[in-house]
C-alpha positions in Angstrom: 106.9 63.8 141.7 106.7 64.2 138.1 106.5 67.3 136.2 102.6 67.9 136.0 101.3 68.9 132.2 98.2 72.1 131.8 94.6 70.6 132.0 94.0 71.7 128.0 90.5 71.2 126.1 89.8 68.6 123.8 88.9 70.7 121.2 92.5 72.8 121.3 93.2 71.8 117.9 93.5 72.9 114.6 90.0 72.3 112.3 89.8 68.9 110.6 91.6 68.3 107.9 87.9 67.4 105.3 86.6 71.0 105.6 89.8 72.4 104.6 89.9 70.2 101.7 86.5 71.3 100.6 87.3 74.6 100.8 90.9 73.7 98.5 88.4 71.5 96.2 86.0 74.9 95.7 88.9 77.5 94.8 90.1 74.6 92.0 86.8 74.3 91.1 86.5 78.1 90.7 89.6 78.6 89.3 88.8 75.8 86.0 85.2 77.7 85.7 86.6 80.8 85.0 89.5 79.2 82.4 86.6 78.0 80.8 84.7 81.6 80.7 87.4 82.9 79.2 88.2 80.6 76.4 84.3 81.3 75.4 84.3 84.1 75.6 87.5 84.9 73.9 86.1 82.0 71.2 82.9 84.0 71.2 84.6 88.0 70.1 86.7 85.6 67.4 83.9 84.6 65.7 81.7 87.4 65.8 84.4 89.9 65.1 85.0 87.1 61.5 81.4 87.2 61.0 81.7 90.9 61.2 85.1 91.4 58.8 82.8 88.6 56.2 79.6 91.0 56.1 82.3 94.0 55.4 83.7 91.9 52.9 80.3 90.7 51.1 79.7 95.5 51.1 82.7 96.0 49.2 84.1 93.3 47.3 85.7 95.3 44.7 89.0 95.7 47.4 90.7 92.4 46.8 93.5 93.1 49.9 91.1 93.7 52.1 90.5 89.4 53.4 94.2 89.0 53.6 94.2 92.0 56.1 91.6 90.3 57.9 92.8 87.2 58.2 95.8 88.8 59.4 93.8 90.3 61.9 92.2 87.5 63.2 95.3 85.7 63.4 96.8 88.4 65.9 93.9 88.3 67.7 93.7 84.7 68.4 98.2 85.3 69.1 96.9 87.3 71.9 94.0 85.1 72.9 96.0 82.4 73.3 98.8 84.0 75.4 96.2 85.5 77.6 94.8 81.2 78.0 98.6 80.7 78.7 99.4 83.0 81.2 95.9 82.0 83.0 97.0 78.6 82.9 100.7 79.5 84.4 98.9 81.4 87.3 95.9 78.4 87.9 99.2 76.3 88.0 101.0 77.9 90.5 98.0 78.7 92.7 97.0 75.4 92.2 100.8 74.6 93.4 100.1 76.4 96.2 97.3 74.9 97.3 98.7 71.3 97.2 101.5 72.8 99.4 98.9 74.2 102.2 96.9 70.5 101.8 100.3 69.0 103.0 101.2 71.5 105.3 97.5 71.2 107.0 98.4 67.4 106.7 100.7 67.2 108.8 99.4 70.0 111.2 96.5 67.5 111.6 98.9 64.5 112.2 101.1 66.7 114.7 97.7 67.5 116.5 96.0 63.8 116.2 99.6 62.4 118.1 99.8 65.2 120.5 95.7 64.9 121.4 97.2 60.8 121.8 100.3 61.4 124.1 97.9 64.0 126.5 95.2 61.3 126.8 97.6 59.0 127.8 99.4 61.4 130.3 95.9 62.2 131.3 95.1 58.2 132.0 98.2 58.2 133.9 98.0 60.8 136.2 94.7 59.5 136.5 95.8 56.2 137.7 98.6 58.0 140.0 96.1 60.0 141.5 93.8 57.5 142.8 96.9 55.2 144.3 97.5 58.5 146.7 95.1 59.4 149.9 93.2 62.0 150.3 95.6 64.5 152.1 97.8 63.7 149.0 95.5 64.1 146.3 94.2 67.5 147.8 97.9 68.1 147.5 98.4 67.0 144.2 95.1 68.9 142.8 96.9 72.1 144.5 100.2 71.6 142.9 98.6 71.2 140.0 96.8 74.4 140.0 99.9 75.9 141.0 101.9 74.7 138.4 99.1 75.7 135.7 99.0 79.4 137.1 102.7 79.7 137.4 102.7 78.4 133.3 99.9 81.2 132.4 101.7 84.2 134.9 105.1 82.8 132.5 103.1 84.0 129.6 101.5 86.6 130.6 105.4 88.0 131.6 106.8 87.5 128.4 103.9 89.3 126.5 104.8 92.1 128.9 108.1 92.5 128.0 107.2 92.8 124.3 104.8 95.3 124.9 107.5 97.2 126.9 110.4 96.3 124.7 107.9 97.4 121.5 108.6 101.6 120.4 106.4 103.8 122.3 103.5 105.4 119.7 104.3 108.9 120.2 102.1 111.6 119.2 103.7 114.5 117.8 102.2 117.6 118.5 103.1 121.0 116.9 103.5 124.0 119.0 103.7 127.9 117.4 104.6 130.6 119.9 102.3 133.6 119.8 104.3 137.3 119.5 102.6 140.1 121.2 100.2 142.2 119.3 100.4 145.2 118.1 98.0 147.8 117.0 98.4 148.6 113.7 99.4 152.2 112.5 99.9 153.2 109.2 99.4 151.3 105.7 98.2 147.8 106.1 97.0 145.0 103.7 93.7 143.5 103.5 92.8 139.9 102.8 89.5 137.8 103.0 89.1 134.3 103.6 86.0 132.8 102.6 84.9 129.7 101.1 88.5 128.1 101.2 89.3 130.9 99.1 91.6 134.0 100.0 91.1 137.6 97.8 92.7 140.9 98.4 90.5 143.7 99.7 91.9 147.3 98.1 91.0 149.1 101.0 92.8 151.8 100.4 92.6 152.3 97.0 88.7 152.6 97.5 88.6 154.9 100.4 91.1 157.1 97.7 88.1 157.3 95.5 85.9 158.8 98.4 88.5 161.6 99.0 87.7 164.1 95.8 84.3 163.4 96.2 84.3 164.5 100.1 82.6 168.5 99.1 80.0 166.8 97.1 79.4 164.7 99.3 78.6 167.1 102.1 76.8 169.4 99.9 74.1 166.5 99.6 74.2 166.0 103.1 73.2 169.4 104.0 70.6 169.1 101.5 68.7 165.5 102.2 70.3 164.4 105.6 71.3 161.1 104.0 73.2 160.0 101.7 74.5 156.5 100.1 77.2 156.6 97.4 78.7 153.5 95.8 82.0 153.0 94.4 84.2 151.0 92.6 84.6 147.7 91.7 88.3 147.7 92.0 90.1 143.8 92.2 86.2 142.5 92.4 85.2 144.9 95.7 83.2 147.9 95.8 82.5 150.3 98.8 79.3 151.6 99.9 79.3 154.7 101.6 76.3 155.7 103.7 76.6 158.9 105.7 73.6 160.0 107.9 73.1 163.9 109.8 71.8 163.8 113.5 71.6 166.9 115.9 72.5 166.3 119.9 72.2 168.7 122.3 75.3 170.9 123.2 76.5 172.9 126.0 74.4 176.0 127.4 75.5 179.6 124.9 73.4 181.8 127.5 74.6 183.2 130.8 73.9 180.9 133.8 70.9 183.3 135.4 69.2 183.5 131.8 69.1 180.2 130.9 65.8 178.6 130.0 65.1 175.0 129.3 65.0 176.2 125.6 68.4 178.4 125.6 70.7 175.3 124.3 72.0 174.6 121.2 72.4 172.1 119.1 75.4 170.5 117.0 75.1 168.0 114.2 76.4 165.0 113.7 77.6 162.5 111.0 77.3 158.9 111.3 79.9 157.3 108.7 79.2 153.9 107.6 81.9 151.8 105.2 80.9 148.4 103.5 83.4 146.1 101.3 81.2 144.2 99.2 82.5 141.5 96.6 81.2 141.3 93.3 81.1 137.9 93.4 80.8 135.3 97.1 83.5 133.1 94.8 85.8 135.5 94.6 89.6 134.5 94.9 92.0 131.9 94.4 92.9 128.4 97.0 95.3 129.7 99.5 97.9 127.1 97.8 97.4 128.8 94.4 97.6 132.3 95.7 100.9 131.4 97.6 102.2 130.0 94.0 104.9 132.0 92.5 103.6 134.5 90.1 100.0 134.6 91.4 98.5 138.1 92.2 98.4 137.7 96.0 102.4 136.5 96.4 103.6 139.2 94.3 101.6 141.7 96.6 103.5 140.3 99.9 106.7 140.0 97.8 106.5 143.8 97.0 105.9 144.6 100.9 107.9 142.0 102.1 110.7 144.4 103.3 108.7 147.2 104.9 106.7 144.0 106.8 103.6 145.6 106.4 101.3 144.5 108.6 98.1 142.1 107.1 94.7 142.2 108.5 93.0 138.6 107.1 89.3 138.6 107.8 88.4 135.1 108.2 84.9 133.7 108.1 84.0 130.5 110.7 84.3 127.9 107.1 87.6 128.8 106.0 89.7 128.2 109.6 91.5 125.6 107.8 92.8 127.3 105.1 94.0 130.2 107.8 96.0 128.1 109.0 97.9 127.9 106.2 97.8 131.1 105.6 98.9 132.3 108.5 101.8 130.0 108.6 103.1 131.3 105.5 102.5 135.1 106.4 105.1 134.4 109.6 107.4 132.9 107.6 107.9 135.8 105.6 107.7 137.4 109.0 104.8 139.4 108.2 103.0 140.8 111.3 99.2 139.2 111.3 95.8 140.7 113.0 92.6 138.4 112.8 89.5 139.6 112.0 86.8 136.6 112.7 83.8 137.1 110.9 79.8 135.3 111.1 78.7 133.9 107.8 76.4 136.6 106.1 78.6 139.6 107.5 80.6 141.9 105.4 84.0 144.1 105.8 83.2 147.5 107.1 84.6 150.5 108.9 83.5 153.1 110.7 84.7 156.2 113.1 83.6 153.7 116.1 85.5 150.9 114.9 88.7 149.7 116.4 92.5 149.2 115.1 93.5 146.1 114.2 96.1 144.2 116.6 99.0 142.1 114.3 101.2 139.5 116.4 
């Protein structure tokens, strides 16, 4: 039995070979229009720019160098004109070139396809012709053979596209692990930084709470006196603190003897409520975490002073600046500074207080 051929469509082929022409025809078309644009146009600025350099001339005749520059100028323009014509000539040329090459290449892709669409008719009409010279048993067999045979051809196919895809480099996604130390709470001096709005700023802390300490007698003086007190100071590096300290009383253990106590016969100690702000001078304040890391900014000469000791650094981060922490936070490891977090809501600000809690560096 011969070797059967795949039933294929009619319409397999390439498209036909006058649509493709038309569309050559167009782009040469296209391609003359705008050679012709240009030399207007370029025709067009000579002319009015000589009609301009004539008017200048007719103002102030008394300069009698003054046409030969012109004409000078003109003539380099027109120099430059021309080359420009030139060189868009070379390139319609060599498009053009281009395009002849795909009209004979689509050519004889046509041919290839009008003698191929021939020789399967035929083998068509001839299998045809076999076909009806056999019985039925045998042309139930021959229809099955040639199902098989067009299935076996498509599993071939389907085979080798599945060794590419294996034999193709695996798209691996790389992704970046960092290994978390264990935290610490932090004792002793540590730094303060704020992240907000992409920016980063240093938060002197310290510096301001060493402003509250000769003030500390005043300050309780005026507490004794109005219950209530709110004291602001600073700025220092764009921060101020406000201090608001508040006297309550709570009841204390019983001072009279068990059998003379009355629900009266308690005293009562005071209390006060301390309550630290850091506020900013400015919401903008600070620099991009890339130009604070810089050499010779503020904030990388701060870490390269405590860069030995490894003093800890407490970076209060609001929820649109996670990005930049990252950063941040990469760096700070490198230099193998110990890092707490401190995630703040938009709207909140840096505070302290005797309830507070320590902050825990990894």
């Amino acid at each position: 039995m011969s070797r059967s051929i795949p039933n294929l469509e009619e319409n397999d082929g390439l498209p036909g070979q006058d649509s493709f022409l038309d569309i050559i025809a167009n782009i040469v078309g296209i391609l003359i229009i705008l050679v012709m644009v240009v030399g207007v146009r370029a025709s067009h600025s000579t002319l009015a720019r000589h009609d301009a350099s004539s008017a200048q001339g007719a103002e102030r005749p008394e300069n009698p160098r003054q046409p030969h520059a012109q004409v000078a100028s003109l003539r380099a323009e027109v120099k430059q004109v021309t080359r420009q014509i030139t060189a868009s000539r070379g390139e319609i040329n060599t498009m053009a070139g281009r395009i002849t090459s795909m009209s004979q290449e689509a050519q004889l892709q046509d041919r290839e396809r009008i003698k191929l669409s021939m020789q399967r008719t035929l083998i068509e009409e001839d299998l045809q012709k076999r076909r009806a010279r056999l019985s039925e048993t045998e042309q139930f067999q021959f229809d099955v053979q040639r199902q098989l045979t067009e299935s076996q051809i498509r599993l071939d196919e389907l085979t080798r596209e599945q060794l590419a895809l294996a034999s193709a480099p695996p798209a691996v996604e790389e992704i970046e692990t960092v290994t978390t130390p264990l935290a610490r709470q932090v004792r002793g001096e540590e730094l303060h930084l704020r992240l907000k709005n992409g920016l980063v700023s240093i938060v002197p802390i310290q510096s301001l709470m060493n402003e509250v300490y000769p003030r500390v007698e005043n300050l309780r003086r005026t507490l004794q006196q109005q219950g209530h007190v709110v004291e602001t100071f600073g700025p220092i590096h764009g921060y101020r603190l406000r201090l608001t300290l508040s006297r309550s009383s709570a009841p204390r253990s019983f001072a009279a003897p068990v059998h003379l106590q009355t629900p009266g016969s308690y005293l009562r100690k005071n209390q006060i409520e301390q309550n630290f702000k850091f506020l900013p001078v400015s919401d903008k304040l600070g620099q991009n975490v890339e130009q604070a890391l810089m050499p010779g900014a503020t904030l990388q000469e701060l870490l390269a002073a405590h860069q030995r000791e490894a003093t800890p650094v407490t970076i209060w981060v609001y929820t649109d600046s996670f990005d930049e922490f990252r950063i941040l936070k990469r760096t700070l490891w490198e230099m193998h500074f110990p890092v707490a977090v401190r995630p703040m809501a938009m709207g909140d600000q840096i505070g302290a207080s005797p309830h507070g809690t320590r902050s825990a560096a990894q």
